[in-house]
MILUM-554963 format. One record per residue: x, y, z of N, C-alpha, C, O in turn. Coordinates in steps of 0.001 Angstrom, whole numbers, padded with zeros to 6 digits, always signed. Example, Ala and Ser with C-alpha at 12.3 -4.5 7.8 and 13.67 -1.06 7.14 Angstrom:
BEGIN
+013190-005690+007800+012300-004500+007800+013200-003300+007800+014236-003319+008465
+012850-002250+007080+013670-001060+007140+012900+000030+007870+013409+001138+008039
REM end
This chain:
BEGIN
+145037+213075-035033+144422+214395-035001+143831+214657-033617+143889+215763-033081
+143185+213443-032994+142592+213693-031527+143447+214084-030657+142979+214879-029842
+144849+213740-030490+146018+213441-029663+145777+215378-030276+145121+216185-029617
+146300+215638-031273+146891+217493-031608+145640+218097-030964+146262+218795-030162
+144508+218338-030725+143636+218807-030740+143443+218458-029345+142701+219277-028802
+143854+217508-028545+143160+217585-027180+141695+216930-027071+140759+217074-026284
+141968+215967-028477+140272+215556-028889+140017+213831-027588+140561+213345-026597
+139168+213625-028263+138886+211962-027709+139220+210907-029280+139288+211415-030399
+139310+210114-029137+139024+209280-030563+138495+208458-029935+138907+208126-028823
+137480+207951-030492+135988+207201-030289+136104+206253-031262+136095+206492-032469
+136229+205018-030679+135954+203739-031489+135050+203230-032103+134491+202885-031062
+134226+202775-033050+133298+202895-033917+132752+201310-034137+131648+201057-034618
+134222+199771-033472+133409+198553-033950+132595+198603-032963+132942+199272-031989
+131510+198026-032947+130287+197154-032519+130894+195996-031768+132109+196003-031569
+130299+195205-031423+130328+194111-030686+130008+192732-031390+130440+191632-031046
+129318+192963-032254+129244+191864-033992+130473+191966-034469+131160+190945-034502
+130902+192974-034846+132282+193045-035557+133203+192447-035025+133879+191697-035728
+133556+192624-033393+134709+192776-032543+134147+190979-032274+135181+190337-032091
+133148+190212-032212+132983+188888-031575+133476+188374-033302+133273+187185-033546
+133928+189000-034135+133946+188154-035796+135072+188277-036099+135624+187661-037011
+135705+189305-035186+137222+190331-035929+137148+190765-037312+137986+190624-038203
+135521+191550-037359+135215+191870-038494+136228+193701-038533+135751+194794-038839
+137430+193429-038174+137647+194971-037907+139347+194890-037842+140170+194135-037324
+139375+195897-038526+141351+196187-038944+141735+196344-037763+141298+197318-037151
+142262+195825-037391+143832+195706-036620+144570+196700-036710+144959+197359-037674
+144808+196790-035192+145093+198635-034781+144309+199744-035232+144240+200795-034596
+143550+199479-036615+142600+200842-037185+142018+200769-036151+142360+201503-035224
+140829+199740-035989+139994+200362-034967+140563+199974-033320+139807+199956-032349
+141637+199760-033275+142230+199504-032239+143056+200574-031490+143481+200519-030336
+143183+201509-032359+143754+202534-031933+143312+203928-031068+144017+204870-030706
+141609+203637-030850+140931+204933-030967+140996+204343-029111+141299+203238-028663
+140580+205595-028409+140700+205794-026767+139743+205249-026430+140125+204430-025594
+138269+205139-026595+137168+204168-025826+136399+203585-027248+136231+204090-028358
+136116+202603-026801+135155+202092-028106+133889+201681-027136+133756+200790-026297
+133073+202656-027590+131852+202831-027305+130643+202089-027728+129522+202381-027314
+130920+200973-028690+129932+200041-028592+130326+198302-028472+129984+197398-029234
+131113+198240-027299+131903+197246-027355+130842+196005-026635+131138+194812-026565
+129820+196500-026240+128345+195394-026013+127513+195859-026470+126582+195744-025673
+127028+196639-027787+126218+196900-028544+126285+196003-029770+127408+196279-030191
+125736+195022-030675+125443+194453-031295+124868+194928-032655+123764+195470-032628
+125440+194793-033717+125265+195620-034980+123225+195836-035237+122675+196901-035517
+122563+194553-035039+121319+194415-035057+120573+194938-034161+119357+195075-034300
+121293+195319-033044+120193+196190-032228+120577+198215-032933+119774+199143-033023
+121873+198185-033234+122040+199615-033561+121010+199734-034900+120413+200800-035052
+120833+198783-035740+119934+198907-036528+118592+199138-036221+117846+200003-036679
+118322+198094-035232+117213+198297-035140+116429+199846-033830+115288+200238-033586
+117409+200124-033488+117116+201420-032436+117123+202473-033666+116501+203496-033382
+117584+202464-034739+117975+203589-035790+116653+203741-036509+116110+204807-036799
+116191+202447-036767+114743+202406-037529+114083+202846-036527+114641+203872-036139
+113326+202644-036003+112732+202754-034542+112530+204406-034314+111476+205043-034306
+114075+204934-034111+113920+206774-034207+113355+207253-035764+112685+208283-035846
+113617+206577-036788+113584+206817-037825+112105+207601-038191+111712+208734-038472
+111441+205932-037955+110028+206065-038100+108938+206642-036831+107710+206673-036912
+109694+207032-035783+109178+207765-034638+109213+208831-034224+108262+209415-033705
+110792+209446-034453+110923+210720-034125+111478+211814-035267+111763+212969-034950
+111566+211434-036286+111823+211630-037203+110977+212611-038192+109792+212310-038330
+111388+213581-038789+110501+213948-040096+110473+213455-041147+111037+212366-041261
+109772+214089-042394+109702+212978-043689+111101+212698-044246+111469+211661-044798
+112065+214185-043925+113373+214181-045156+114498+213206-044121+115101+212413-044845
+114856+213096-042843+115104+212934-042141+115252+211281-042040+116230+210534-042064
+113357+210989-041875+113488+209576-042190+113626+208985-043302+113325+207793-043251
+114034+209435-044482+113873+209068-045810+115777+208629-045617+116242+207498-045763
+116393+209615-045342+117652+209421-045477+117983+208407-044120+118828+207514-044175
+117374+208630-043209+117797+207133-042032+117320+205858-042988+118014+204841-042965
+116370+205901-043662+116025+204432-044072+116591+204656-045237+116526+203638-045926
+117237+205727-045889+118157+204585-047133+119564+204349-046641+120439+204144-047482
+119805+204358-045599+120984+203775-044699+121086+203006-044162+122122+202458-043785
+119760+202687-043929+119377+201335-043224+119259+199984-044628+119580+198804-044488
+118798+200531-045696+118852+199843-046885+120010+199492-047611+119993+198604-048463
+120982+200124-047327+122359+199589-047612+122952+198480-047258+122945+198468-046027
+123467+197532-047667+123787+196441-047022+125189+197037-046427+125838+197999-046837
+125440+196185-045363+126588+196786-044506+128252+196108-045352+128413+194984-045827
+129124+197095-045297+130194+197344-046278+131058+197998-045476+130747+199058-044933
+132535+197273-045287+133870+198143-044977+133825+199190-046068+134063+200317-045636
+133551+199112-047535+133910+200331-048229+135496+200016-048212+136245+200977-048034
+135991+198873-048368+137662+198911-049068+138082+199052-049992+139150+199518-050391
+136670+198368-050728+136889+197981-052164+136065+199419-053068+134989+199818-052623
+136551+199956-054057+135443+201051-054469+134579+199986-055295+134731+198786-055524
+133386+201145-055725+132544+200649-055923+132540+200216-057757+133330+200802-058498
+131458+199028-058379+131793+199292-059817+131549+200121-060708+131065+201188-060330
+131731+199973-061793+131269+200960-062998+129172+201518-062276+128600+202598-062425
+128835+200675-061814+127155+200837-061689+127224+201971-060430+126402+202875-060276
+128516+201682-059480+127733+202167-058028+127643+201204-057117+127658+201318-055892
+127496+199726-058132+127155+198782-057010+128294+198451-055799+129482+198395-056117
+127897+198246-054470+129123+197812-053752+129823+196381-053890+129314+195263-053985
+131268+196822-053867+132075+195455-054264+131959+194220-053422+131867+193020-053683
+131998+194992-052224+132539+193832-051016+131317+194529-049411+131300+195485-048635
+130453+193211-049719+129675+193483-049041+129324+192394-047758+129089+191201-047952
+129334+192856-046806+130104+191858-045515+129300+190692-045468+129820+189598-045689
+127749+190824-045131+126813+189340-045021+127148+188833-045680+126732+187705-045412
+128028+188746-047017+128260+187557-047861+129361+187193-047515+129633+186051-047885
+130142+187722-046928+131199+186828-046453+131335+186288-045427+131909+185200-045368
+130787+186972-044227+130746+186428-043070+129732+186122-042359+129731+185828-041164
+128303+186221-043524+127355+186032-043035+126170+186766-042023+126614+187418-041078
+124738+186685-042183+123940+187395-041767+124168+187791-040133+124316+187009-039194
+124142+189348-040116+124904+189424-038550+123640+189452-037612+123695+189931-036479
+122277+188803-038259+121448+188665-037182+121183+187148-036567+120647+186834-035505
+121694+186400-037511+122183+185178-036999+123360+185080-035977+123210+184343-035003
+124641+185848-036155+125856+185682-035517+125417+186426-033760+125919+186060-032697
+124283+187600-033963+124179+187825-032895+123318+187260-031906+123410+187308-030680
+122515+186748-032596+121723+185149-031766+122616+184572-031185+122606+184474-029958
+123522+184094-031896+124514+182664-031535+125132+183647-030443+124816+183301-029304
+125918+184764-030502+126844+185112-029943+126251+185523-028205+126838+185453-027125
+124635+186023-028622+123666+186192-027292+123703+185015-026298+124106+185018-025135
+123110+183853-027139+122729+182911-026741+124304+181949-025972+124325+181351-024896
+125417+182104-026948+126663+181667-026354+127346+182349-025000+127838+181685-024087
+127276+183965-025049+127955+184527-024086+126950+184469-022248+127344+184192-021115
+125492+184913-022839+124964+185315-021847+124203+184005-021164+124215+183877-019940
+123599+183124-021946+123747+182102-021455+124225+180750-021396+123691+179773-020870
+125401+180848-022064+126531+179669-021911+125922+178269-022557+126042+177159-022039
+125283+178545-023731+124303+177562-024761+125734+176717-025328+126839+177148-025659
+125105+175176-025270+126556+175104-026243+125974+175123-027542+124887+175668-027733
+126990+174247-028964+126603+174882-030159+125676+174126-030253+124723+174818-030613
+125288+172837-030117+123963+172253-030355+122513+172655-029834+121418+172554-030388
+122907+173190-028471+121429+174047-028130+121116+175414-028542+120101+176017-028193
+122080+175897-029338+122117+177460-030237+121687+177116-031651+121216+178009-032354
+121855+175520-032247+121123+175332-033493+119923+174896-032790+119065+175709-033136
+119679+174506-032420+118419+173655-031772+117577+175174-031547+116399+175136-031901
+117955+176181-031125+116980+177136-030664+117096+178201-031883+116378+179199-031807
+117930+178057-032970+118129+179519-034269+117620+178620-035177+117410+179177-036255
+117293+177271-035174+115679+177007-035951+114538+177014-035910+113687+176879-036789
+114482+177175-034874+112880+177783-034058+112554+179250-034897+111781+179625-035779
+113748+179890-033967+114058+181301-034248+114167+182146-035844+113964+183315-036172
+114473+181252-036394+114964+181814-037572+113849+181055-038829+113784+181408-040006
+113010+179898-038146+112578+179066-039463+112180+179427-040348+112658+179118-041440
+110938+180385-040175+110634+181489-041802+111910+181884-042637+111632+181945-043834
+113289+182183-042343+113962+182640-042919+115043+182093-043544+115339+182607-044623
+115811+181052-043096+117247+180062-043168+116587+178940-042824+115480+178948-042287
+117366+177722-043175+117034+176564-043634+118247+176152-042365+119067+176912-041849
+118049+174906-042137+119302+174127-041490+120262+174621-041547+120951+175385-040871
+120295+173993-042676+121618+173808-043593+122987+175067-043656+124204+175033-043836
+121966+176096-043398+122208+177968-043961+122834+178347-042742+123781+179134-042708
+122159+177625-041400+122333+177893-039980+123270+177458-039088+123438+177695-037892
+123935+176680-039995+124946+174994-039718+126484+175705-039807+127458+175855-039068
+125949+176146-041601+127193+176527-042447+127604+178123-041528+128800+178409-041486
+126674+179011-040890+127257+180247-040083+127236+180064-039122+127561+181071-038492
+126957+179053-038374+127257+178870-037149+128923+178559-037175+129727+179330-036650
+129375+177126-037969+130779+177046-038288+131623+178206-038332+132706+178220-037747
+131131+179303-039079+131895+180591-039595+132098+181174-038395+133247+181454-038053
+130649+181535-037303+130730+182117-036167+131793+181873-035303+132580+182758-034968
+131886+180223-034764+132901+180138-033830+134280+179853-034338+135099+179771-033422
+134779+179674-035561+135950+179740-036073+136049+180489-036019+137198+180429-035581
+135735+182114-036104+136110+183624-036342+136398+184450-035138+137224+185299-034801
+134900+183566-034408+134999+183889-033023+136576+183666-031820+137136+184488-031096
+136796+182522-032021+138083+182004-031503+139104+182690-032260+139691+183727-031952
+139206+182140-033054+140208+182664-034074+141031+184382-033898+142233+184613-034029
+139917+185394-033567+140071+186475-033521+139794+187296-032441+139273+188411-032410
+140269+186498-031454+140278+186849-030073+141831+187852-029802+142004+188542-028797
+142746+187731-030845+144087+188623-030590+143611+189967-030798+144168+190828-030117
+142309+190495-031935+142071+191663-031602+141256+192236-030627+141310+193443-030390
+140380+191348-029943+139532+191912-028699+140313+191793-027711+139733+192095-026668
+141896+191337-027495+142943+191274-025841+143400+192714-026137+143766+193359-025154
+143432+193226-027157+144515+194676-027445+143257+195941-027852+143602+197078-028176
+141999+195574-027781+140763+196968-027796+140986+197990-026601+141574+197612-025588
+140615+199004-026699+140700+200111-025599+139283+199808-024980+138384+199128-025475
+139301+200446-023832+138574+200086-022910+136734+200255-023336+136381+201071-024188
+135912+199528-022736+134760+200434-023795+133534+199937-022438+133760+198931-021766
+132212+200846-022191+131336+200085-021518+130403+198933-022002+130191+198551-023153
+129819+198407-020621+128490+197518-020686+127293+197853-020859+126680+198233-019861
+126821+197829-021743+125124+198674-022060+124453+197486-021856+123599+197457-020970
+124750+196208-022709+123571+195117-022482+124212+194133-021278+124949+194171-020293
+123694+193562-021786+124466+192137-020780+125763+191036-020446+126159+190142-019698
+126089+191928-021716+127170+190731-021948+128643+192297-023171+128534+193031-024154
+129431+192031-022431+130347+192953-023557+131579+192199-023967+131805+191030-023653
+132410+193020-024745+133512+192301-025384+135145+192760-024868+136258+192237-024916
+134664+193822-024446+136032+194853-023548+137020+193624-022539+136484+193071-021579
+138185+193387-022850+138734+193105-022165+139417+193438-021099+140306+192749-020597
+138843+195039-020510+139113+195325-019326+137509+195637-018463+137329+196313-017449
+136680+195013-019140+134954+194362-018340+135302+192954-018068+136393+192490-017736
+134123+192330-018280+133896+191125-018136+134671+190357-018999+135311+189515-018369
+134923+190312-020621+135566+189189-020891+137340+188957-020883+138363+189593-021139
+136941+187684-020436+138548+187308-020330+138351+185872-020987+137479+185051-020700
+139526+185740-022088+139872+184660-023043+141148+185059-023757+141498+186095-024323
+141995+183335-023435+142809+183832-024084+143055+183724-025398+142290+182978-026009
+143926+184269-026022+144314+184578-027163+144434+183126-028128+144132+183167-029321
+144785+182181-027639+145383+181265-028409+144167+180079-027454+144633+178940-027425
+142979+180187-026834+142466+179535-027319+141698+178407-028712+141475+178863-029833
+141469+177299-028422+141301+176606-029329+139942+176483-029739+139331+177061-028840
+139058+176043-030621+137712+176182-030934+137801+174746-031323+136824+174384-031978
+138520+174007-031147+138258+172285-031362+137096+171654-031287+136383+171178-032170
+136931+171724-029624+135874+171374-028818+134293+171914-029870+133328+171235-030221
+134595+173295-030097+133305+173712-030281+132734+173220-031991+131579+173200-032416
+134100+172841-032745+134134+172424-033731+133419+171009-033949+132399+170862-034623
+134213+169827-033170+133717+168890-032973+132457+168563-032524+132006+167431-032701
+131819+169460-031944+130052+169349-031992+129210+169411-033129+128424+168625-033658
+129574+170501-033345+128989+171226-034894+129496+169866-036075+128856+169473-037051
+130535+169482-035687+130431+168454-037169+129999+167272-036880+130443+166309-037506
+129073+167109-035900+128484+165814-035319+127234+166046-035875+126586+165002-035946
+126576+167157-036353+125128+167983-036264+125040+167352-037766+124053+167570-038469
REM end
């Protein structure tokens, strides 16, 4: 429709998604800039609350925060007889404020995986246990590696924070890298 119209199509993954390959292949691969390709799902949350409860009126912020109360969902699956959502992503791939620690702490300053658990138990101790931190860290860099064929073929997108995922910015990795190395730490832990 953008192409008939003379429009833009604007890419919509995040930079959580795109470091998880939490994101369809060619769907969101298809659009002309993806505009949050170093934006991180947990900071868009948290800049959303932030206007919510700041600049916001009562009806305004009522509906930003029951959006923010939703747990985050592709919406592939419809929903059940209740409403409830079927397929709801932190459970499968885990809390994306953990993945964006790891993924902070991995890209921008080149942590390996033992000094990223060593510092997301500090970080996280009120909340996850070891054990909790162990098991998504594993998920992180298997997914991470793993799904590097859809971040070589993303359209171009900018750098807002420090670190982005655009493979015509800063990152370069290839495709058929291996996550061995990063494996074999983690199962030493």
């Amino acid at each position: 429709i953008a192409n008939k119209i003379n429009g833009l199509a604007v890419g919509t993954g995040n930079m959580s998604e795109l470091a998880l390959g939490w994101a369809t292949y060619n769907g969101d691969h298809m659009s002309m800039y993806g505009v949050n390709t170093s934006v991180p799902k947990t900071l868009v949350k948290s800049l959303v609350r932030w206007i919510a409860d700041t600049q916001m009126e009562d009806s305004s912020q009522n509906i930003l925060h029951d959006i923010l109360d939703t747990p985050f969902s592709p919406e592939l699956l419809p929903a059940d007889q209740n409403g409830n959502i079927a397929q709801i992503t932190e459970n499968k791939i885990g809390p994306y404020e953990l993945h964006d620690f790891f993924l902070h702490r991995m890209l921008r300053y080149g942590d390996s995986p033992s000094r990223i658990y060593y510092l997301s138990q500090f970080a996280f101790a009120e909340k996850y246990s070891a054990e909790t931190i162990l098991k998504w860290m594993k998920t992180f860099y298997r997914r991470f590696f793993t799904q590097q064929f859809k971040r070589s073929c993303m359209p171009d997108g900018p750098k807002v924070g420090s670190i982005n995922l655009s493979p015509r910015g800063d990152w370069r990795m290839p495709s058929d890298a291996s996550v061995a190395v990063w494996m074999d730490e983690l199962s030493q832990m």
